[in-house]
PDB file of N, CA, C, O and CB in Angstrom:
ATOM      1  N   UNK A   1    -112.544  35.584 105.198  1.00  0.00           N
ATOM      2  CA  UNK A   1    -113.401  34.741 106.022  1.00  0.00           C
ATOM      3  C   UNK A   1    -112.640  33.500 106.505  1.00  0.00           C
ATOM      4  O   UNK A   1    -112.839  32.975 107.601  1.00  0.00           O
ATOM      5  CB  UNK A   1    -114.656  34.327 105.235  1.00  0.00           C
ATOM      6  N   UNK A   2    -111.708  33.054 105.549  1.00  0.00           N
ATOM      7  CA  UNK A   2    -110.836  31.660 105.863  1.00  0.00           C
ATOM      8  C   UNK A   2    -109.826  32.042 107.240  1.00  0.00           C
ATOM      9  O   UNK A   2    -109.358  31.107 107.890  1.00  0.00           O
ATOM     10  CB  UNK A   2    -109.699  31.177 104.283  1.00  0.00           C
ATOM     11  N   UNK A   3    -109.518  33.526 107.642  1.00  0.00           N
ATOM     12  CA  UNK A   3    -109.102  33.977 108.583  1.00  0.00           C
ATOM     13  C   UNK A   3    -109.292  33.715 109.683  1.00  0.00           C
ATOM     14  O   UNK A   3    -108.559  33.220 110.538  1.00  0.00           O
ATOM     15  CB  UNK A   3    -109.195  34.747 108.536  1.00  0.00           C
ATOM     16  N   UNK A   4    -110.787  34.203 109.710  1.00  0.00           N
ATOM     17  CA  UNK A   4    -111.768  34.426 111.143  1.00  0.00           C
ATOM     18  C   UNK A   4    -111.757  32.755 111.274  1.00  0.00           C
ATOM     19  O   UNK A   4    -111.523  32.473 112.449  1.00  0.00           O
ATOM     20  CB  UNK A   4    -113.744  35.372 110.932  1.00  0.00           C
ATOM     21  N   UNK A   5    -111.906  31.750 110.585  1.00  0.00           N
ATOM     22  CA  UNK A   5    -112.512  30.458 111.039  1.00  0.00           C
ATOM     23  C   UNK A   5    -111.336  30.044 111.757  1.00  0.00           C
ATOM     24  O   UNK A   5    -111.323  29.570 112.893  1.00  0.00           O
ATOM     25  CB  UNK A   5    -113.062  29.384 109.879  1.00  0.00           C
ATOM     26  N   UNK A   6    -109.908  30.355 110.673  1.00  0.00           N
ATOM     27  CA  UNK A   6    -108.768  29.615 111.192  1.00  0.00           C
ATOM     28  C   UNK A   6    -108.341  30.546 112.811  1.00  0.00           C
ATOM     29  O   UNK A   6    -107.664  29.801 113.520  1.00  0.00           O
ATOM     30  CB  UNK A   6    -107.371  29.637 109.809  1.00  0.00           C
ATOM     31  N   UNK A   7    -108.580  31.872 113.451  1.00  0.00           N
ATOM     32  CA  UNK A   7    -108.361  31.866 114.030  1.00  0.00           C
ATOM     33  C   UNK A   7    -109.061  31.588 115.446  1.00  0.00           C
ATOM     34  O   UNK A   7    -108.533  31.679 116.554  1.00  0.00           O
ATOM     35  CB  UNK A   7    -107.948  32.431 113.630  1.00  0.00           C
ATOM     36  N   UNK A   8    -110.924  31.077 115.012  1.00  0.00           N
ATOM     37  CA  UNK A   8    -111.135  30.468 116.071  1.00  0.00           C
ATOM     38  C   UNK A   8    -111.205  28.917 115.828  1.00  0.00           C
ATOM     39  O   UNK A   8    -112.236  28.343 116.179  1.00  0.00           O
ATOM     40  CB  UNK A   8    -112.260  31.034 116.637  1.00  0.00           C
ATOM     41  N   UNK A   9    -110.299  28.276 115.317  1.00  0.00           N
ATOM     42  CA  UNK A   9    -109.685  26.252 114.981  1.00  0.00           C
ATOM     43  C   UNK A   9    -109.039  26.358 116.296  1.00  0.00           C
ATOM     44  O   UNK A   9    -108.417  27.296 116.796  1.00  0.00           O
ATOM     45  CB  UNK A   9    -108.155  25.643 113.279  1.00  0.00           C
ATOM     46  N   UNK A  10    -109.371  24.995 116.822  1.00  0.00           N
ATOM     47  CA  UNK A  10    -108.749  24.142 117.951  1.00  0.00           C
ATOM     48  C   UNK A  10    -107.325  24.126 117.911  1.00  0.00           C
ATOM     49  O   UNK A  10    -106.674  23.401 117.158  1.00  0.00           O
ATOM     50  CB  UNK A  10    -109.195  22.716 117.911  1.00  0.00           C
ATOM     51  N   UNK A  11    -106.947  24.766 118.560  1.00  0.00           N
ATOM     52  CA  UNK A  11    -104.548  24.538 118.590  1.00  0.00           C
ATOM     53  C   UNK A  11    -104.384  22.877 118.146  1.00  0.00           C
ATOM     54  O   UNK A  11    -105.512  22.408 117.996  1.00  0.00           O
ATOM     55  CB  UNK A  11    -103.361  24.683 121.148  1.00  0.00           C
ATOM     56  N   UNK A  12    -103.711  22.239 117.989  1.00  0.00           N
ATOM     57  CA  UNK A  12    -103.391  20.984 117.944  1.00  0.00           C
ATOM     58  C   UNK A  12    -103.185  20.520 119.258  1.00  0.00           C
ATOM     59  O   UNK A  12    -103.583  21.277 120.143  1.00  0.00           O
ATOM     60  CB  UNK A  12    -102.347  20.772 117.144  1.00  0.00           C
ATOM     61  N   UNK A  13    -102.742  19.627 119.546  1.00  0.00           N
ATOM     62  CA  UNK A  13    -102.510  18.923 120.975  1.00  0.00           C
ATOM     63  C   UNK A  13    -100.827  18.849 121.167  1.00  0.00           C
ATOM     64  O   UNK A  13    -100.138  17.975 120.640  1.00  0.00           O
ATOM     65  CB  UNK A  13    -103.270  17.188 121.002  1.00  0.00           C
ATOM     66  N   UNK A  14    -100.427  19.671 121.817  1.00  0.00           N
ATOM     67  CA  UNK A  14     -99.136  19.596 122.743  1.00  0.00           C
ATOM     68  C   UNK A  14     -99.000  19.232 124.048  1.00  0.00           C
ATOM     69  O   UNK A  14     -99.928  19.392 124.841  1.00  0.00           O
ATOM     70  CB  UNK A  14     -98.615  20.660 122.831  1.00  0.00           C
ATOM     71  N   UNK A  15     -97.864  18.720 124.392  1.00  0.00           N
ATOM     72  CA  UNK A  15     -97.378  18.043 125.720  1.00  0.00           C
ATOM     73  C   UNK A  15     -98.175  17.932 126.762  1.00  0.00           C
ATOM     74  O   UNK A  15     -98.696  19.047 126.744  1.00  0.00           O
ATOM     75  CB  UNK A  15     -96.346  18.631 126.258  1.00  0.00           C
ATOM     76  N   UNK A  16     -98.671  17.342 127.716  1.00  0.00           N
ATOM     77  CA  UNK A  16     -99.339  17.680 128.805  1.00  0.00           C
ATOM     78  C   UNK A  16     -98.710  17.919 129.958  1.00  0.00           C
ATOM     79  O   UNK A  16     -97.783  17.184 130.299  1.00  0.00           O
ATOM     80  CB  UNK A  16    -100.134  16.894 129.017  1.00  0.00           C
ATOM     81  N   UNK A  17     -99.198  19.202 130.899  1.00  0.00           N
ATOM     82  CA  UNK A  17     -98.483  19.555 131.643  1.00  0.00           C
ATOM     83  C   UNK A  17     -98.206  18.989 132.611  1.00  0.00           C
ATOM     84  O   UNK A  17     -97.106  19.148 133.141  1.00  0.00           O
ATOM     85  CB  UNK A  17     -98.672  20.344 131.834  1.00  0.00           C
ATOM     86  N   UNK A  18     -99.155  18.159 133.109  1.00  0.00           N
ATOM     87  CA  UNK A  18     -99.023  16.492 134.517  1.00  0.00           C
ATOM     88  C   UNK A  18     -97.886  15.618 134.228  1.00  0.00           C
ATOM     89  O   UNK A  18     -97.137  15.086 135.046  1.00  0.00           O
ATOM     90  CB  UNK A  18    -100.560  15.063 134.437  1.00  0.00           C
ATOM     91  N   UNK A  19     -97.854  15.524 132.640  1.00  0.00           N
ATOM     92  CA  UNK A  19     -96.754  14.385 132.481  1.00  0.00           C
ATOM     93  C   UNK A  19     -95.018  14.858 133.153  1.00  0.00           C
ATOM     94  O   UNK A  19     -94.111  14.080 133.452  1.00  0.00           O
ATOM     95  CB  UNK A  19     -96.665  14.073 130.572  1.00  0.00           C
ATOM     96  N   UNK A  20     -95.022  16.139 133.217  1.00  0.00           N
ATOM     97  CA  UNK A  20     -93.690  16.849 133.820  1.00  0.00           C
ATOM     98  C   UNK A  20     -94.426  17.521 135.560  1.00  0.00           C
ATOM     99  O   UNK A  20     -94.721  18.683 135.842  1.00  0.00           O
ATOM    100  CB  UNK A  20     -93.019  18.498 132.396  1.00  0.00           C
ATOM    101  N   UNK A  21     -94.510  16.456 136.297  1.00  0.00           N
ATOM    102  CA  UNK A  21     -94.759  16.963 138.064  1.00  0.00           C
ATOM    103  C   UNK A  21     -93.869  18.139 138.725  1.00  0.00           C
ATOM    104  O   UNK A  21     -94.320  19.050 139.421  1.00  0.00           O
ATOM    105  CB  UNK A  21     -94.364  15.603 139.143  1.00  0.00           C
ATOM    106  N   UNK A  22     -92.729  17.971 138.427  1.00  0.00           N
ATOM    107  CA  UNK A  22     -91.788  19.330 138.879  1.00  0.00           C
ATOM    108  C   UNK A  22     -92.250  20.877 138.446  1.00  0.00           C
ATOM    109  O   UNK A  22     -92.283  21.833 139.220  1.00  0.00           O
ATOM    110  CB  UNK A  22     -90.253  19.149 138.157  1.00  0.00           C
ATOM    111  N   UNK A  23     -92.624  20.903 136.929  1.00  0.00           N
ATOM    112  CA  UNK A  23     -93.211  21.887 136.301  1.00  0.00           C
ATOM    113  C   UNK A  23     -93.950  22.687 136.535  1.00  0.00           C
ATOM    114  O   UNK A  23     -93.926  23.914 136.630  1.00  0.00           O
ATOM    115  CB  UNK A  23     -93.573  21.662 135.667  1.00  0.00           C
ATOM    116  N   UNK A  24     -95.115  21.422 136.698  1.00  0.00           N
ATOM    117  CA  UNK A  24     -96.611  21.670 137.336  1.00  0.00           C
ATOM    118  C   UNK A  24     -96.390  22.153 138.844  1.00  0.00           C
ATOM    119  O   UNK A  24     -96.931  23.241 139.039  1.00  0.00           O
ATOM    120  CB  UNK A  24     -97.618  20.154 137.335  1.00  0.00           C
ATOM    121  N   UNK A  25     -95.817  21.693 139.821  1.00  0.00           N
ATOM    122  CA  UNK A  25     -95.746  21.896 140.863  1.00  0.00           C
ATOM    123  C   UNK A  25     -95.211  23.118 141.477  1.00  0.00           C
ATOM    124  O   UNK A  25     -95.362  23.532 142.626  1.00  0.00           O
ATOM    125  CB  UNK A  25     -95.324  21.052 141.136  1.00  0.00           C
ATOM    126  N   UNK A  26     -94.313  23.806 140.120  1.00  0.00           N
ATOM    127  CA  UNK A  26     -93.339  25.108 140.134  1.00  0.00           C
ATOM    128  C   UNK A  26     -94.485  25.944 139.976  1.00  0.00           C
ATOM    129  O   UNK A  26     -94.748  26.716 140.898  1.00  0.00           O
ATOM    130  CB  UNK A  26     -92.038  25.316 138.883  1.00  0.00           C
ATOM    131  N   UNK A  27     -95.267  25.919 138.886  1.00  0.00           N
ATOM    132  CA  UNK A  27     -96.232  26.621 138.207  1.00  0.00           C
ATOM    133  C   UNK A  27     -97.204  27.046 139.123  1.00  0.00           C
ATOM    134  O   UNK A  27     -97.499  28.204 139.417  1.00  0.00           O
ATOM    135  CB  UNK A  27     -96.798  25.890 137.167  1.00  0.00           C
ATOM    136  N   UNK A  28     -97.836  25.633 139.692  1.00  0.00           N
ATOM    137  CA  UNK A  28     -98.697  26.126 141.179  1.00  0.00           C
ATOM    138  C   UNK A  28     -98.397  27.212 142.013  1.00  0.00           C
ATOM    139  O   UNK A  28     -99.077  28.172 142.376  1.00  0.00           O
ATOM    140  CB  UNK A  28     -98.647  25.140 142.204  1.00  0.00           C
ATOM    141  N   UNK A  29     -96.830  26.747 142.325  1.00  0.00           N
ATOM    142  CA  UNK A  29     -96.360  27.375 143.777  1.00  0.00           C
ATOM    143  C   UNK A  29     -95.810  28.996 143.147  1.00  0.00           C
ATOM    144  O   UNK A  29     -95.526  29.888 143.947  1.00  0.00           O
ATOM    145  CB  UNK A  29     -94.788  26.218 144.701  1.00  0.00           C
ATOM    146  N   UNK A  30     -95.737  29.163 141.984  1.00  0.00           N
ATOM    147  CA  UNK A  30     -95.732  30.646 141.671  1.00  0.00           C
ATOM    148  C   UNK A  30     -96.975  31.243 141.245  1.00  0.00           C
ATOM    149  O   UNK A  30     -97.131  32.464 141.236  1.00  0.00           O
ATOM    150  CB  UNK A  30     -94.797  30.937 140.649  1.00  0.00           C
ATOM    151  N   UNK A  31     -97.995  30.299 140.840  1.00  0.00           N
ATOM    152  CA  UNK A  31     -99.572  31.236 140.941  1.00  0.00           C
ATOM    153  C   UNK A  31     -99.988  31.558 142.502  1.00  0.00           C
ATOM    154  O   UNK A  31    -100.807  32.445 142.741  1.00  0.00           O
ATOM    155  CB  UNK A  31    -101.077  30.184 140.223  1.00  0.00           C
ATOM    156  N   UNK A  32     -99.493  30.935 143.344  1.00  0.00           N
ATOM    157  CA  UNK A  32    -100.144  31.405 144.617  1.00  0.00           C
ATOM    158  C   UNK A  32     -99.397  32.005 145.450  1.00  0.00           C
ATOM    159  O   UNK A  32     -99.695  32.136 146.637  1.00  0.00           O
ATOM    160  CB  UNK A  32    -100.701  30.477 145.322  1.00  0.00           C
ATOM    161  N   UNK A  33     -98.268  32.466 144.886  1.00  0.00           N
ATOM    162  CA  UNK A  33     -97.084  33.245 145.457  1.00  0.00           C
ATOM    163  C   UNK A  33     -97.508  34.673 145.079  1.00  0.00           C
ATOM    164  O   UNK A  33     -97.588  35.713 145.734  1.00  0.00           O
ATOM    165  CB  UNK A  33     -95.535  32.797 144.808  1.00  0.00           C
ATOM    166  N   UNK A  34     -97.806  34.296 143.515  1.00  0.00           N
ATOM    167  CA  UNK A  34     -97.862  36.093 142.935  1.00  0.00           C
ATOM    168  C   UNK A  34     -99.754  36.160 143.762  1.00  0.00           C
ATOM    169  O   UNK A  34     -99.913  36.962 144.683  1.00  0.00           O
ATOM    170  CB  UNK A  34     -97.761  36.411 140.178  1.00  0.00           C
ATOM    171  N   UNK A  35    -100.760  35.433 143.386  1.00  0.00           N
ATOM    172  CA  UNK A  35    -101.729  35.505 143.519  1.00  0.00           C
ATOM    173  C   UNK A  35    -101.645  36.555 144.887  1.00  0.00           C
ATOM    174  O   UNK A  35    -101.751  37.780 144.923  1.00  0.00           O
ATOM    175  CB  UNK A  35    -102.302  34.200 143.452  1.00  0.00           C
ATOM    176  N   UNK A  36    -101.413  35.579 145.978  1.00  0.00           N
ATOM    177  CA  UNK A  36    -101.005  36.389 147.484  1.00  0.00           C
ATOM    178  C   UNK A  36    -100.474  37.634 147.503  1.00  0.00           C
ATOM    179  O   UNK A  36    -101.028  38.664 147.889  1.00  0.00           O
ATOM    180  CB  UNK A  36     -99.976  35.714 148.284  1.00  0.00           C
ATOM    181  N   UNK A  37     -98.820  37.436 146.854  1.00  0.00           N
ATOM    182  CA  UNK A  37     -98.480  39.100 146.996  1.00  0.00           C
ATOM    183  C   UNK A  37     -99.607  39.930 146.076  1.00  0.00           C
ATOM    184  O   UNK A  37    -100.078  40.923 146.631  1.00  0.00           O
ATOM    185  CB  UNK A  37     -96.718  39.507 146.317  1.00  0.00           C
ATOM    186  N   UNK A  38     -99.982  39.693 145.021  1.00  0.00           N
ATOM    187  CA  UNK A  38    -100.740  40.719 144.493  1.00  0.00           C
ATOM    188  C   UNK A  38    -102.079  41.355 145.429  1.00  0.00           C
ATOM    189  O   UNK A  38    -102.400  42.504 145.735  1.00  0.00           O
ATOM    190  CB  UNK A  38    -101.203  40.134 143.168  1.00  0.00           C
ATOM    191  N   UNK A  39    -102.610  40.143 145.680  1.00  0.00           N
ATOM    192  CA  UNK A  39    -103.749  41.119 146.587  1.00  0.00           C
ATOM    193  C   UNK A  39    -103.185  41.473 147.866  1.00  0.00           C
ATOM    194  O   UNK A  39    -103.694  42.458 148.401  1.00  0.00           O
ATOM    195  CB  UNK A  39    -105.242  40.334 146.967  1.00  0.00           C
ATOM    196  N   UNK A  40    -102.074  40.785 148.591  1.00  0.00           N
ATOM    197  CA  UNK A  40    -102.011  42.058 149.570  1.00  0.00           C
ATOM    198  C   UNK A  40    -101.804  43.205 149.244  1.00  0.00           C
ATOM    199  O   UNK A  40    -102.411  44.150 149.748  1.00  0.00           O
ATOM    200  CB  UNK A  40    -101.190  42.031 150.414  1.00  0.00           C
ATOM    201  N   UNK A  41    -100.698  43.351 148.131  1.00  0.00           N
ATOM    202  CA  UNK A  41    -100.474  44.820 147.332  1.00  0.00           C
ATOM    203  C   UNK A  41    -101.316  45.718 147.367  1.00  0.00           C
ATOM    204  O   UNK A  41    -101.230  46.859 147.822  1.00  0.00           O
ATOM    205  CB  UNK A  41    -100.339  44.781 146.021  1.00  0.00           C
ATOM    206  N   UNK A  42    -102.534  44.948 146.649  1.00  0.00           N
ATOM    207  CA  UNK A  42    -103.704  45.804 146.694  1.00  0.00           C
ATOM    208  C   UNK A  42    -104.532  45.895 147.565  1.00  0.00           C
ATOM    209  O   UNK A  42    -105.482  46.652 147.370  1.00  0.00           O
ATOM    210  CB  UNK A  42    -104.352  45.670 145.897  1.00  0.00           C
ATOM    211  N   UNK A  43    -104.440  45.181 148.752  1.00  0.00           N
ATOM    212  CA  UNK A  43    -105.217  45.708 150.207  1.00  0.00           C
ATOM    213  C   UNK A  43    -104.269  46.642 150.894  1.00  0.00           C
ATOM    214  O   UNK A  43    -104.728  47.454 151.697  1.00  0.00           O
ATOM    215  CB  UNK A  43    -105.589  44.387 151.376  1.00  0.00           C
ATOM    216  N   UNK A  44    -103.181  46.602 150.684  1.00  0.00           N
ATOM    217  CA  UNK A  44    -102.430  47.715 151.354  1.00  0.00           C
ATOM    218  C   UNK A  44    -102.621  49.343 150.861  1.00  0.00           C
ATOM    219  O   UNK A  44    -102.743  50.361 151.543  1.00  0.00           O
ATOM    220  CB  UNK A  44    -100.945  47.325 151.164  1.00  0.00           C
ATOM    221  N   UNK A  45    -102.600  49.190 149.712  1.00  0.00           N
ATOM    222  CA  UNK A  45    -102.889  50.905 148.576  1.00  0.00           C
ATOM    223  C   UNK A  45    -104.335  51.184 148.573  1.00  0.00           C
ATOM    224  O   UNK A  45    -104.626  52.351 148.311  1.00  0.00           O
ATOM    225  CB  UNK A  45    -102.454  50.771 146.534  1.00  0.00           C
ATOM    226  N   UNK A  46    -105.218  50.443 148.787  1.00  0.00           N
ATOM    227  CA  UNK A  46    -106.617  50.770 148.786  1.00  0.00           C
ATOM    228  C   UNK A  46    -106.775  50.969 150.283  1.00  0.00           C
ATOM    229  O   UNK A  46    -107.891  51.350 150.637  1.00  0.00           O
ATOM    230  CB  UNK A  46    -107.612  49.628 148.109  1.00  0.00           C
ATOM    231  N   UNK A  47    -106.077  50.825 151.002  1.00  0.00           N
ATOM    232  CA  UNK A  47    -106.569  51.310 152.556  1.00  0.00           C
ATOM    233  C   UNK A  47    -105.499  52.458 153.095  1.00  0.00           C
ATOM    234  O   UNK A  47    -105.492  53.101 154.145  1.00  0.00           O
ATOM    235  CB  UNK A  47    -106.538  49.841 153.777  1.00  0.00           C
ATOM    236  N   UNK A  48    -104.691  52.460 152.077  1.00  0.00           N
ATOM    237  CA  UNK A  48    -103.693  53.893 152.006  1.00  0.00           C
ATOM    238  C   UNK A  48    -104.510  54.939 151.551  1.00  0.00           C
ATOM    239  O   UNK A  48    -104.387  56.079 151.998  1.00  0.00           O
ATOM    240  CB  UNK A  48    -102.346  53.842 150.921  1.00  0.00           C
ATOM    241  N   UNK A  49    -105.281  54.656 150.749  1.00  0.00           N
ATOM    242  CA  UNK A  49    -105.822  55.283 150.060  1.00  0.00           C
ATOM    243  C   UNK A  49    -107.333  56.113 150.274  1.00  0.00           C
ATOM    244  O   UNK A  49    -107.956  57.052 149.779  1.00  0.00           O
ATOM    245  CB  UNK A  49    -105.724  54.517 149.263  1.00  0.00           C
ATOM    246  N   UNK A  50    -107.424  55.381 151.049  1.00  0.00           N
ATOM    247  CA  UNK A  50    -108.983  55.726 152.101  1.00  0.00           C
ATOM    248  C   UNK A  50    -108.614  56.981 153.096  1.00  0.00           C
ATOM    249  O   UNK A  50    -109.317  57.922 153.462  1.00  0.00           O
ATOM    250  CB  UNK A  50    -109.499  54.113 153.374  1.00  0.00           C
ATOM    251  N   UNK A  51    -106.732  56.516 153.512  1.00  0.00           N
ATOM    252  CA  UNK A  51    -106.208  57.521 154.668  1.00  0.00           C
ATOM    253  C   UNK A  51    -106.059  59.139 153.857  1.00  0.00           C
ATOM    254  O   UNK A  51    -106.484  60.148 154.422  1.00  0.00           O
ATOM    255  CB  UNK A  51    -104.425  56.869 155.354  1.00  0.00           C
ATOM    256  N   UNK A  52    -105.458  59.189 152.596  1.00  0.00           N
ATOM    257  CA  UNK A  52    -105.559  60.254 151.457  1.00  0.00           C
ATOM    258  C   UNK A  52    -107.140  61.100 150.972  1.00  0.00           C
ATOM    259  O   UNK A  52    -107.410  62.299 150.904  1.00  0.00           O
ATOM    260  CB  UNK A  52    -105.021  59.380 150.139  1.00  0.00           C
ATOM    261  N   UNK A  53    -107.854  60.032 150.733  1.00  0.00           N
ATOM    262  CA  UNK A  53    -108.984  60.743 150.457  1.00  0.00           C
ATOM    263  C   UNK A  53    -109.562  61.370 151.194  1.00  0.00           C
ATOM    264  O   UNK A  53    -109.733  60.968 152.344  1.00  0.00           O
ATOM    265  CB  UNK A  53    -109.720  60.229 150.076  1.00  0.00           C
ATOM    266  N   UNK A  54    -110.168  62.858 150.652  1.00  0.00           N
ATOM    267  CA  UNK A  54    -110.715  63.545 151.701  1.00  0.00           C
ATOM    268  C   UNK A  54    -112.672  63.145 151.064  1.00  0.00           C
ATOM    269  O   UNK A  54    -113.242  62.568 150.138  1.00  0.00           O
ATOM    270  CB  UNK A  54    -109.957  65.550 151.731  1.00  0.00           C
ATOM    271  N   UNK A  55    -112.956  63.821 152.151  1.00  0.00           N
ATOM    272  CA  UNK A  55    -114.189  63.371 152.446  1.00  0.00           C
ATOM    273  C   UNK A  55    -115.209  64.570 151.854  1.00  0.00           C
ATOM    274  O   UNK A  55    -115.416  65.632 152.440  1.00  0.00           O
ATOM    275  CB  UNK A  55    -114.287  63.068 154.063  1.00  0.00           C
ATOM    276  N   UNK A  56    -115.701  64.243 150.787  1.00  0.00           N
ATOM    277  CA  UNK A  56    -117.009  64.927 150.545  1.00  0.00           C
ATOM    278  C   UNK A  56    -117.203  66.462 150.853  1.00  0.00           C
ATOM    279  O   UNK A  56    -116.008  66.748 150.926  1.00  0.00           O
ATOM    280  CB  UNK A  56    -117.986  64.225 151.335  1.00  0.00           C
ATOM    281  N   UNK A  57    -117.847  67.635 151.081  1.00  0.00           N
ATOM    282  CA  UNK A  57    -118.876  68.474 151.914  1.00  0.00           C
ATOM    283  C   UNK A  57    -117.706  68.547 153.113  1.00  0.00           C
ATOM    284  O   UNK A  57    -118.130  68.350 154.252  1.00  0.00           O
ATOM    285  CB  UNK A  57    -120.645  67.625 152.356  1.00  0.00           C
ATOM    286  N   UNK A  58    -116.973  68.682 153.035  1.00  0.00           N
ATOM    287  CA  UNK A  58    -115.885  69.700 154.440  1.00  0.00           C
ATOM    288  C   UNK A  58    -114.706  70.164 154.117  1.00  0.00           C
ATOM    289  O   UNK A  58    -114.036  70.779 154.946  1.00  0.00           O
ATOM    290  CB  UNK A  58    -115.334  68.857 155.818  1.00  0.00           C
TER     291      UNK A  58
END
């Protein structure tokens, strides 16, 4: 039971990520880099994919 409690306990407090601006600013500009490529990825294969599927009853 001393398990379960300790593994839902608060982390301690480490560094904050604002106090390093370069970091933060790297971090941004690669969440919305991958964010972007990922869903075009996936608007491109899901409308590939519409061209593959056949249709129902023919």
């Amino acid at each position: 039971m001393n398990k379960l409690i300790r593994f839902f306990a608060p982390l301690p407090d480490k560094e904050k990520l604002t106090e390093d601006k370069k970091k933060l600013k790297r971090l941004q500009w690669s969440f919305f880099i991958s964010a972007t490529l990922g869903y075009g990825l996936y608007y491109v294969c899901r409308m590939s994919l519409n061209v593959v599927k056949k249709t129902p009853g023919r």
